[in-house]
C-alpha positions in Angstrom: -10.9 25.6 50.5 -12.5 28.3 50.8 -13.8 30.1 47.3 -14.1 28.2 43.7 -14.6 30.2 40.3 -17.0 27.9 37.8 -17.1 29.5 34.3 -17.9 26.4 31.6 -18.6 25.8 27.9 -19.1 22.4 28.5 -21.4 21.6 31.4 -21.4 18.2 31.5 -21.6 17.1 35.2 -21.2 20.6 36.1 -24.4 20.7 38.9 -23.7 17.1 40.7 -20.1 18.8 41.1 -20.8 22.1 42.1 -23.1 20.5 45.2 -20.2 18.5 46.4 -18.7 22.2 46.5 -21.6 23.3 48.0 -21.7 21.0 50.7 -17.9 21.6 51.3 -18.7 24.6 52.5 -17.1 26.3 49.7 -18.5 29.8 47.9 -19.2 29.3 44.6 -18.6 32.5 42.5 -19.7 32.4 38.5 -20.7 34.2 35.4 -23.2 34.3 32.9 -25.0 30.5 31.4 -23.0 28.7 34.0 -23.8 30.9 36.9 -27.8 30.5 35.5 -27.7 27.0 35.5 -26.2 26.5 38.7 -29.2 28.3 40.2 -31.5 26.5 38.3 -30.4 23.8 39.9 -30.9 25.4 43.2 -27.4 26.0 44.1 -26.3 29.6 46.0 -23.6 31.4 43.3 -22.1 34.6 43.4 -22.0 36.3 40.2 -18.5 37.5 39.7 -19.8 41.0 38.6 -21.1 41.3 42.3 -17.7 40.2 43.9 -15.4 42.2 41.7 -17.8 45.6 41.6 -17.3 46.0 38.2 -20.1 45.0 35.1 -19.3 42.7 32.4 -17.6 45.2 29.3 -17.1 44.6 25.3 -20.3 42.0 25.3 -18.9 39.8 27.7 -15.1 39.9 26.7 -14.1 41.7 29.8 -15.5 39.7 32.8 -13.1 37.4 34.6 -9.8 39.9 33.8 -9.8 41.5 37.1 -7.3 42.0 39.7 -9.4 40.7 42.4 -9.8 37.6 40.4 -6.1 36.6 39.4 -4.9 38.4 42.0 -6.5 35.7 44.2 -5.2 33.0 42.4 -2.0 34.2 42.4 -0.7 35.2 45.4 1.3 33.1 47.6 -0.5 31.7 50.4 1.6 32.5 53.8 4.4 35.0 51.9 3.9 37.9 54.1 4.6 40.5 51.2 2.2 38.7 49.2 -0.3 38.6 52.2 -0.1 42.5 52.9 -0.9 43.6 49.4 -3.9 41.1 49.4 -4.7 42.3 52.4 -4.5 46.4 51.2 -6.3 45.7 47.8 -9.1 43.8 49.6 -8.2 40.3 47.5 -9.4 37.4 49.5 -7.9 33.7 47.8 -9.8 31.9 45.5 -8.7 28.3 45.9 -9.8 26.6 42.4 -10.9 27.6 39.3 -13.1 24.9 37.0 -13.1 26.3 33.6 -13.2 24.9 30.0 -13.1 26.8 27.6 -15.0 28.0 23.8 -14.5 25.4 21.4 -12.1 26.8 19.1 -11.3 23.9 17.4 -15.0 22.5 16.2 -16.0 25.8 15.6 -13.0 26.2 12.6 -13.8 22.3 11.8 -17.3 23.1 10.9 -17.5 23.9 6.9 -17.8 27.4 6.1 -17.0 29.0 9.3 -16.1 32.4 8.5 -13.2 34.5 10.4 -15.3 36.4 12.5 -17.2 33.3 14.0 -13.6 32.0 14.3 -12.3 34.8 15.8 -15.2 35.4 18.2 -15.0 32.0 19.8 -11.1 32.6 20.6 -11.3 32.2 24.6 -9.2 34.8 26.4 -10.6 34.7 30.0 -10.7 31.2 30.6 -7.0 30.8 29.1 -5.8 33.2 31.9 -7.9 32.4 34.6 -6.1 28.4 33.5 -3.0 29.8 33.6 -2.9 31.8 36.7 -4.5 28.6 39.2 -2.1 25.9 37.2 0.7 28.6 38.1 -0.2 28.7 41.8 -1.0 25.5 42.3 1.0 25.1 45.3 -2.2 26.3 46.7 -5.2 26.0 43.5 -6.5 23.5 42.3 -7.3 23.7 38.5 -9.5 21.3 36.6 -10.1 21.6 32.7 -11.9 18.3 32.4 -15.2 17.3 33.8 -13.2 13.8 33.7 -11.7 14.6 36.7 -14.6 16.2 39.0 -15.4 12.8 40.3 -11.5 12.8 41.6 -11.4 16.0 42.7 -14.4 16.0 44.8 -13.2 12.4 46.4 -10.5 14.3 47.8 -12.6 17.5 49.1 -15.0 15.0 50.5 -12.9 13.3 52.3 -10.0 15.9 53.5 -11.9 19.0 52.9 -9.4 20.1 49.8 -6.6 18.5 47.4 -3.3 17.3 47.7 -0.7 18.8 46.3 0.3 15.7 43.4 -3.5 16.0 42.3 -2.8 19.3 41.9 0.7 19.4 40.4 -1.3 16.5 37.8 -3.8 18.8 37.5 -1.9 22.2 36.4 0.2 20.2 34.0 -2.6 18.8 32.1 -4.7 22.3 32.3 -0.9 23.8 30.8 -1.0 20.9 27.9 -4.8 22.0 27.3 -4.1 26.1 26.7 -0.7 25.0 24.7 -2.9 22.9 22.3 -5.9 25.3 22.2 -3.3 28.5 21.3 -1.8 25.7 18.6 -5.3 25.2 17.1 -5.7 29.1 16.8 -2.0 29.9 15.4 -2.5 27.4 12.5 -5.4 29.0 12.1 -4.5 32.2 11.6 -1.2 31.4 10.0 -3.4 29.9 7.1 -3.2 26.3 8.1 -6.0 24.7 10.0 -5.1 21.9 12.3 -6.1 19.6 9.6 -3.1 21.2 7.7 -5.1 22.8 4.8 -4.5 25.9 3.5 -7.3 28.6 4.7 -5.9 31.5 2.6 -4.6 32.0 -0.9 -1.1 33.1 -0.1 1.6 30.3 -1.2 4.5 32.5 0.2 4.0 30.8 3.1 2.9 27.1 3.6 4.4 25.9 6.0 3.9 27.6 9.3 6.5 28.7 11.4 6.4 26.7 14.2 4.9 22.3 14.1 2.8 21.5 16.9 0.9 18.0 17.6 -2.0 18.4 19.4 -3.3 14.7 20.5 -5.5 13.1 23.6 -3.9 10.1 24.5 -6.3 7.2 22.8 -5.2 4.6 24.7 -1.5 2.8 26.2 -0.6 0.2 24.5 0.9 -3.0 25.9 4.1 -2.4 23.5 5.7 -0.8 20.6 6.7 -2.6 17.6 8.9 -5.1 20.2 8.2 -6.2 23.4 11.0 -4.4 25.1 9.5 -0.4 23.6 6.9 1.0 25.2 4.0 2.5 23.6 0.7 4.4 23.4 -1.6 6.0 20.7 -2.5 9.5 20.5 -5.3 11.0 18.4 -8.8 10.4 16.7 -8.1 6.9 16.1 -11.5 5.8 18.0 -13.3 7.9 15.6 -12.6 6.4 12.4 -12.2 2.9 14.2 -14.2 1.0 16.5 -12.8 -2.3 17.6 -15.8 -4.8 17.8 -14.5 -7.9 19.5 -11.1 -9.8 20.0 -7.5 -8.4 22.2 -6.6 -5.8 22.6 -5.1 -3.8 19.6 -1.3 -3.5 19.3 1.0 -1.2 18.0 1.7 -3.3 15.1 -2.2 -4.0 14.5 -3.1 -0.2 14.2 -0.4 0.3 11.7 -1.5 -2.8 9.7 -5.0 -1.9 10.0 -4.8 1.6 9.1 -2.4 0.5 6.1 -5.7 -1.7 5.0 -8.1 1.1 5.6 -6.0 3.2 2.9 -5.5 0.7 0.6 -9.2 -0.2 0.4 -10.2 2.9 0.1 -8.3 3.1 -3.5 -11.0 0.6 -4.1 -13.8 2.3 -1.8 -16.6 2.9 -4.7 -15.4 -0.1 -6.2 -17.2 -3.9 -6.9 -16.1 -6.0 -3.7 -13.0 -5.9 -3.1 -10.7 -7.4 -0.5 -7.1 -7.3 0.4 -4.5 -9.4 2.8 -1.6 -7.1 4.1 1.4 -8.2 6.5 4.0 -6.1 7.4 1.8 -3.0 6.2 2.7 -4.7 2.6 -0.2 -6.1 0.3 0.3 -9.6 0.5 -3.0 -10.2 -2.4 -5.8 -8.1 -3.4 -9.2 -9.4 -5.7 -11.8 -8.3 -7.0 -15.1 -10.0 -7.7 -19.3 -10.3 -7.6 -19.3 -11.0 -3.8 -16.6 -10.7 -1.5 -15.6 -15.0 -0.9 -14.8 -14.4 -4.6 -12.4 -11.7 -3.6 -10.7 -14.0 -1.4 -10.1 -16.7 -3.4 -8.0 -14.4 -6.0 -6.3 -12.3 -2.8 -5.6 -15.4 -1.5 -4.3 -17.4 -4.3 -1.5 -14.7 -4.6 -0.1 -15.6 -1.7 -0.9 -18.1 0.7 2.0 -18.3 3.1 2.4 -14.9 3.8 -1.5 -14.3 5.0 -1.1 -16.5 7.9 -1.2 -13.6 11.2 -1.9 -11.0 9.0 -4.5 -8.3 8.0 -7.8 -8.5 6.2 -9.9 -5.5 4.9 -12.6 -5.5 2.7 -14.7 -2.5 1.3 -18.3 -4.1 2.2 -19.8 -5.6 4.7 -18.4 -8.8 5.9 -20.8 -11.3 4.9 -21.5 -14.7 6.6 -20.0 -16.5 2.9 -16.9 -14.9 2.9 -16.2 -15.1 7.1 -16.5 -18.9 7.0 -13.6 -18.9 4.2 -11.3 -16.3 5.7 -12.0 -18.2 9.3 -10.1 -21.1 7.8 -6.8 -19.2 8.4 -5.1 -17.4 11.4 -5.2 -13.9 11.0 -5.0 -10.6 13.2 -7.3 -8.1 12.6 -10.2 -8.0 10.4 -11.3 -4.1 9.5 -14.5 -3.6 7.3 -17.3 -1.2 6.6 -19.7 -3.1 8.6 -19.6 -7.0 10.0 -23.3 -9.0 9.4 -25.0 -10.7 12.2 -24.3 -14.2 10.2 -20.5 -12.9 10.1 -20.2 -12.1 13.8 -21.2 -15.5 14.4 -18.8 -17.2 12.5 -15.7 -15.1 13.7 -16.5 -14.5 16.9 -15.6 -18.4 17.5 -12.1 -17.3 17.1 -11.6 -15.2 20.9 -8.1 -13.9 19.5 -9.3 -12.1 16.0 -9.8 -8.5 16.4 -12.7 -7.4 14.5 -12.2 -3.7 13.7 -15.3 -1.6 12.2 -14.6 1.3 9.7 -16.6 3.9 11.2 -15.6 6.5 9.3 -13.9 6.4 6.1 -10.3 7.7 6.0 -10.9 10.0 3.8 -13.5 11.6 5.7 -10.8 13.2 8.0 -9.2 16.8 7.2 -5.9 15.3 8.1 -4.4 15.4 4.5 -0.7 15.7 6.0 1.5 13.5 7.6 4.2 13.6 10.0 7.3 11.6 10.9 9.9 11.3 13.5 13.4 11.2 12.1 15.4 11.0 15.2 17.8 14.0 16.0 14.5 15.5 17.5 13.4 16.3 13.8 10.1 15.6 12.1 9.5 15.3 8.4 6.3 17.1 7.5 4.2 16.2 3.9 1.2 16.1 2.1 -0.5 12.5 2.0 -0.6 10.6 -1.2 -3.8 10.5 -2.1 -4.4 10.9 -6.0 -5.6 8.0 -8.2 -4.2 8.5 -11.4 -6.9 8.3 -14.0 -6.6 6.7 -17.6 -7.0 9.7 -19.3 -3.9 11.5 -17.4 -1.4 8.7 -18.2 1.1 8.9 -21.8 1.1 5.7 -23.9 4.8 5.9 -25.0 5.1 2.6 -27.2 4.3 1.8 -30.5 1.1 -0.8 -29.8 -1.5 0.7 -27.6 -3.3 -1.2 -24.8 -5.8 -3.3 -25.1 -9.2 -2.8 -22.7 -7.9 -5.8 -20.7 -4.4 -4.4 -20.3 -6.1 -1.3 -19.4 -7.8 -2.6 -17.0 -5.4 -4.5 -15.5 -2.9 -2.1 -15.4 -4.8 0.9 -13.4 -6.1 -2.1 -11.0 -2.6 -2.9 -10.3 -1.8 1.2 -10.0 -3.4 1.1 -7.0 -2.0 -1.9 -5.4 1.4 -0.7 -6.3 0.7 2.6 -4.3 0.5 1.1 -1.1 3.8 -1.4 -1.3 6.7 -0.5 0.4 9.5 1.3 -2.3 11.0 -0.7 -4.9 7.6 -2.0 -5.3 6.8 -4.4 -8.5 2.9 -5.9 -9.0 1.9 -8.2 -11.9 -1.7 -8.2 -12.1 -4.6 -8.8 -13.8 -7.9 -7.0 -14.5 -9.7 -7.9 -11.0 -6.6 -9.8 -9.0 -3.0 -9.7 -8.1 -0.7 -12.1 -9.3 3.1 -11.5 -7.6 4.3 -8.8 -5.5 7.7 -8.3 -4.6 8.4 -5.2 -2.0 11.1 -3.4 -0.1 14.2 -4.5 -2.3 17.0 -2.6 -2.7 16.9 -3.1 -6.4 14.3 -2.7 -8.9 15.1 -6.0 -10.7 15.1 -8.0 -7.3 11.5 -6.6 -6.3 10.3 -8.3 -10.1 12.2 -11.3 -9.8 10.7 -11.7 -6.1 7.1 -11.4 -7.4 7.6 -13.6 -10.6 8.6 -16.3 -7.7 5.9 -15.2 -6.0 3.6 -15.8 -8.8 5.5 -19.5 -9.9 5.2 -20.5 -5.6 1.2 -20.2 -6.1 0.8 -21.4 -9.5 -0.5 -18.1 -11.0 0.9 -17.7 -14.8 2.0 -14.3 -15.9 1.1 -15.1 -19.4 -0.9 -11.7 -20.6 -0.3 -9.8 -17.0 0.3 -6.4 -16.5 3.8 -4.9 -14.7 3.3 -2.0 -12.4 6.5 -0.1 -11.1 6.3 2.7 -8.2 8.6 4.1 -10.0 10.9 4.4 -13.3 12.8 1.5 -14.5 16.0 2.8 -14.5 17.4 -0.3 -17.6 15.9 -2.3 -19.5 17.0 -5.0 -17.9 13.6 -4.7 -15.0 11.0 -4.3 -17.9 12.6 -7.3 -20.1 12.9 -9.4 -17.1 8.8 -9.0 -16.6 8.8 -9.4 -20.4 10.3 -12.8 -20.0 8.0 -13.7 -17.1 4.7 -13.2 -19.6 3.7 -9.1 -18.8 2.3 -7.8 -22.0 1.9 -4.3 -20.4 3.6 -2.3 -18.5 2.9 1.0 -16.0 5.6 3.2 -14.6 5.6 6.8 -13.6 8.7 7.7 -16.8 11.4 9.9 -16.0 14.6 8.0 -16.4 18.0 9.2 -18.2 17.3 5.7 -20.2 13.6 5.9 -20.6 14.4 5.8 -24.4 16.3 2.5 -24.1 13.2 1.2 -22.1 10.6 2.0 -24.3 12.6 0.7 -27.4 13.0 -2.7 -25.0 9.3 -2.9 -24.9 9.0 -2.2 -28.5 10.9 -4.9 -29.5 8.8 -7.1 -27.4 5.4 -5.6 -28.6 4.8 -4.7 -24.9 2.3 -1.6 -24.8 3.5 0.3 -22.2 2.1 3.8 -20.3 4.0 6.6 -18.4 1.7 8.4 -15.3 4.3 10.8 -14.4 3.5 10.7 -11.3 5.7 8.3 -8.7 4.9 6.6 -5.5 7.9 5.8 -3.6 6.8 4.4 0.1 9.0 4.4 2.7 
């Protein structure tokens, strides 16, 4: 090695690196805050104005897009052709280039950036420099990542350059970093952000044209949902979740967890609430003055299926309600915040995995979601997020509620949301009282919670219905009649909604309409 181009945003470990260079024996060429803090730090650099002979143009946007500078990465070492016209243009090889590049993407995550701040910190140099040593890289070596300096300078240390795999490795992941930085900047300008929210007001357009992920691998993971798929998470998982104690997270675990997160945040601003899930499905969720009272209502809902499952509150853990949920096997807890008394208690159990909330779900500009379908097809859609609100639902029978059904009916709303499609909840004001998910019929999903509800010991007498979606007969509402529901909350819609609400009539059911369904899949 012979010649290395540094040009950085990012300057972490940049100086310890560039003196391993140094030392190597290798010219260190530069430009503008990199090249001054390199000398700073009493390191010999080359400004690359010097070694091409021509300034810096356009306020700096013209600076590394010479031909001496990608002609030196390019050529082929030892191709004679190659070699001559290096030769006649006076090119002499540069052997790596260590570039990151502007920060595109947290410049357009920052509210109120405007265009031309966006626009300005679109990198075009550093892209092409990238591009040209991952191209070459038979012979340069490319690194992206001040994550890999330490192994890249391992190598020079000890052989005096790289070998070809590091390389190879290297090009490919410098290739994945300009695809995903020209992703970020083509939602952008297409109207859609990364987040997947619309910059501009034109709705001829919202979807754009082409769907790219862009995602650091998180972390492997020892499996998928079985022990014979492998697995791995991708993404900002770490930000919004910080795992405080216990195994290792599986695949099954993050989706359980995360299907906690967003359930509780229904209930984020909320008294204290807690809820058990298994299966991503809401197995019991309370309500009360301190969280152990929470647990005994979640609990009493169901408690068979809690046992290895998931537990997410929207406060702090306390010490009161960790001795009572410690009584049980579980996976994961996930809360706001664990106490010191809490920590105590749990920690005893070396399996648990205690998950901290660090930032809440919906503090993240992701408001779309995305999922495989096989045939190498992805189904793209807005998240369901909205809470319907008392005053935006229809009372369509004769009696209105009462302040209890009310209440008991937009609690179990929100439970209802996050059940997996056909989804039926009897409920109370603060607690759950049956749920029956996933059936393949309406009436089978009601029948499942009444049993549910009969297993525990929980009466029905005065409890509120909540449906995902419309009863399609009678025959589902007048079943939950029979069971003791007084009140009932579906989104409407139905060729026979008629026939249903004359069913609850005749029962003196008060019953609501949201128009608004939440089928989960």
């Amino acid at each position: 090695m012979k010649r290395a181009i540094l040009s950085v945003f990012d300057k972490t470990g940049l100086v310890p690196f560039a003196k391993i260079l140094q030392q190597a024996g290798i010219e260190l060429l530069s430009t503008g805050g990199t090249a001054r803090a390199l000398r700073e730090s009493g390191i010999p650099v080359i400004e690359l104005t010097e070694f091409t002979g021509w300034p810096e143009m356009l306020d700096g946007r013209v600076k590394t897009l010479h031909p001496k500078v990608h002609g030196g990465l390019l050529y082929l070492r030892g191709n004679p052709e190659h070699e001559a016209a290096a030769q006649r243009h006076g090119i002499v090889p540069i052997d790596m280039v260590v570039v990151n590049l502007y920060p595109f993407e947290a410049t357009v995550a920052r509210p109120g950036t405007t265009l031309a701040e966006a626009i300005e910190n679109i990198d075009i140099g550093g892209p092409s420099m990238i591009r040209s040593a991952s191209k070459n890289h038979e012979h340069v070596t490319v690194v992206t990542d001040p994550a890999d300096y330490a192994v890249v300078a391992d190598e020079i240390l000890a052989t005096g350059t790289t070998s070809l795999a590091l390389r190879r490795r290297l090009a490919a992941k410098a290739f994945a970093r300009t695809s995903a930085y020209d992703a970020a900047i083509s939602k952008y300008l297409s109207g859609v952000c990364a987040a997947g929210e619309t910059q501009t007001a034109d709705e001829s357009h919202p979807w754009p044209p082409k769907l790219v992920v862009e995602a650091d691998l998180a972390q492997p993971l020892r499996y998928g949902e079985n022990p014979h798929q492998s697995a791995a998470l991708y993404g900002r998982f770490k930000d919004y979740y910080r795992q405080l104690k216990g195994k290792e997270l599986s695949y099954n675990n993050i989706l359980d967890l995360t299907a906690a997160a967003a359930l509780l945040e229904e209930f984020a601003d909320d008294r204290p609430t807690l809820a058990i899930l298994k299966h991503t499905n809401p197995c019991g969720v309370g309500q009360g003055e301190t969280l152990a009272e929470a647990w005994e209502k979640a609990f009493a809902t169901d408690r068979q299926a809690p046992f290895g499952g998931i537990i997410g509150v929207n406060r702090p853990l306390d010490g009161e309600c960790a001795k009572l949920i410690a009584d049980i096997f579980s996976e994961v807890i996930v809360a706001p915040a664990f106490t010191p008394e809490a920590l105590a208690i749990l920690e005893r159990k070396k399996n648990l995995r205690l998950v901290e909330v660090r930032r809440r779900p919906t503090s993240s500009p992701q408001h779309w979601e995305i999922r495989s379908v096989g045939a190498e097809s992805f189904l793209w859609q807005q998240s369901d997020r909205h809470t319907v609100r008392r005053e935006e639902v229809r009372v369509v029978t004769k009696r209105q509620p009462t302040e209890q059904e009310w209440q008991a009916m937009l609690f179990g709303w929100r439970v209802v949301k996050h059940v997996k499609s056909n989804a039926i909840v009897y409920a109370q004001v603060d607690r759950t009282l049956g749920i029956g998910a996933g059936q393949m019929s309406r009436i089978d999903a009601s029948r499942i919670a009444v049993r549910k509800a009969d297993e525990a010991g929980l009466s029905l007498a005065g409890s509120a219905v909540c449906s995902d979606a419309f009863f399609p007969f009678p025959d589902g509402l007048l079943a939950a009649a029979d069971a003791g529901a007084t009140a009932a909350i579906q989104p409407g819609g139905s060729v026979r909604d008629n026939e249903v609400i004359a069913a609850a009539n005749d029962r003196g059911m008060a019953m609501v309409f949201t128009g608004e369904r939440h089928f989960r899949h």
